[in-house]
N, C-alpha and C positions, 0 to 999 in steps of 0.2 A: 746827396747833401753832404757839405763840411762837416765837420763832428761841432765844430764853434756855430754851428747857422743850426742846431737840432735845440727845438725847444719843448717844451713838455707837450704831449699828444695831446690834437684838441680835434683829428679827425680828415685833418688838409694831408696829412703824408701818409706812407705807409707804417703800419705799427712796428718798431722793431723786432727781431727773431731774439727771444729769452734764452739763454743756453742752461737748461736744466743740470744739473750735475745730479744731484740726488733728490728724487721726491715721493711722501708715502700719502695716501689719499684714506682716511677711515672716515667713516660715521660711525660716530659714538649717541645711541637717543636720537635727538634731534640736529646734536650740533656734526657739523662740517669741518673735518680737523684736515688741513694738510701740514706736514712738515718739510722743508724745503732745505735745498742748496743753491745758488743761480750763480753763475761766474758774470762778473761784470767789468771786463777787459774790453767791452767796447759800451755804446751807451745804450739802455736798455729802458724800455718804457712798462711801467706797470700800469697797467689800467684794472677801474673796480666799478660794475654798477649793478649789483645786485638787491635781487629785493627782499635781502636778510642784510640784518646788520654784520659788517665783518670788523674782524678785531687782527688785526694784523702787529706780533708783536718779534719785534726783533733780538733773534741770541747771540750773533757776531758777526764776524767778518772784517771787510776793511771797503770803506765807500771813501771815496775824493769829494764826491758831490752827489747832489742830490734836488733835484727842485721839487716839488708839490703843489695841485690843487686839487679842491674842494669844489663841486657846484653849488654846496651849502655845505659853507665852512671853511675854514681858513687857506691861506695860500702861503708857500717860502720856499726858500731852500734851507737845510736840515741836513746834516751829519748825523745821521741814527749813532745809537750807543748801545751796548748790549741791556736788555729792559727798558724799552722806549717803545711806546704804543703806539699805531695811527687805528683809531677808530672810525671805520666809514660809517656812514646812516644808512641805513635801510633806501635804497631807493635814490642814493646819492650818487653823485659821478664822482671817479677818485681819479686823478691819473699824475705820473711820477715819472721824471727821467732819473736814470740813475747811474752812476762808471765809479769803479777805482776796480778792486779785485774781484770779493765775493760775499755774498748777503746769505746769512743762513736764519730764516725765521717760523714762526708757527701764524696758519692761517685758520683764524676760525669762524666758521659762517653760524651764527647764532640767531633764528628766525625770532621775529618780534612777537610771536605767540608767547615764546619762553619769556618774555619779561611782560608781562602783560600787556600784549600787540604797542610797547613802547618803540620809536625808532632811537637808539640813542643819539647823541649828537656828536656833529664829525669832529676829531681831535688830531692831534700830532704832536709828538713826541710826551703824550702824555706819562705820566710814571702810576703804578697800582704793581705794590710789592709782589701782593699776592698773585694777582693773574700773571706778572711776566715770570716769577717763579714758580708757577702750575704749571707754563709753557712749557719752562726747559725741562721738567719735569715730565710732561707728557712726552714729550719729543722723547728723553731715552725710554721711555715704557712702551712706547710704541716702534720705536726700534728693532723689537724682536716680536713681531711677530707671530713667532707658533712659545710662547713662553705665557701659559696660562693665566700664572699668575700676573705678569707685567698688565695682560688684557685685561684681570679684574679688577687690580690699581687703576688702569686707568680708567674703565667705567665708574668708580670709585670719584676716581679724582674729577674727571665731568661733571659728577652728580658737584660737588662741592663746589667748582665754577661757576655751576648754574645756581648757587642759591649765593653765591658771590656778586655774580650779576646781577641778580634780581634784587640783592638789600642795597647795593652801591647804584649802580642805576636805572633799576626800574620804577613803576609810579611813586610819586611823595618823595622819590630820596636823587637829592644832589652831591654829586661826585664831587668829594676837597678840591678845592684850587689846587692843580699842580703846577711842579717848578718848571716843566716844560711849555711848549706854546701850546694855547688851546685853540 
């Protein structure tokens, strides 16, 4: 296939190969933490359909483009920004093409037990000060590794996401209108 004829993975072609650069994989409690690097000098497809909510938030890099969809929940294309959220649903199909250079973000699988068996609902480029600067914050605490104290920060700081998550959107509580798409 042309790179112009490649459009977001719906299952008809093969999935493209991700070129990992750098990636750490922890569980911290319950939650599913990865922290990532992907080089995207060619087009690269992201797929999501798990059956924990994932919170996929972005620390930088440099995309040209980007499409997205939702099986429940919105659809576009999007230029991420450093702190711009895509929240999948629990149980929801995500999938993304994506090229320019490289995407460096934190991936966190948060099972809907932790919010009171809530699926949240899927979003993109949503903003929450707080969780995308928990991210970048976990991301260097988790960086190192064999550094005791970094691993009790961030057990620490999990603990405090997850009761972040739980008052912002679990049962009775609506997440503010953000200035991004929902």
């Amino acid at each position: 296939l042309k790179e112009a004829q490649l459009a977001i993975w719906d299952g008809r072609r093969p999935l493209s190969n991700r070129k990992v650069l750098t990636r750490r994989d922890v569980r911290i409690g319950q939650v599913a933490i990865t922290v990532a690097a992907e080089s995207l000098l060619k087009p690269t497809d992201w797929t999501l359909n798990e059956r924990h909510n994932s919170i996929v938030i972005h620390l930088g890099g440099h995309l040209d483009r980007m499409e997205y969809a939702f099986s429940r929940g919105p659809s576009g294309s999007a230029i991420p920004s450093p702190g711009d959220i895509w929240m999948i649903s629990a149980d929801s199909r995500y999938a993304a093409l994506a090229q320019g250079t490289e995407a460096r973000f934190v991936e966190l699988g948060v099972p809907t037990a932790l919010l009171a068996d809530i699926a949240m609902p899927s979003r993109a480029r949503h903003r929450d000060d707080f969780l995308a600067k928990a991210a970048a914050r976990l991301a260097a605490l988790l960086s190192d590794p064999g550094n005791d104290l970094s691993q009790m920060a961030a057990r620490a700081l999990v603990d405090a996401l997850h009761q972040h998550l739980l008052d912002r959107y679990g049962p009775g509580r609506r997440a503010p209108v953000s200035q991004g798409l929902s």
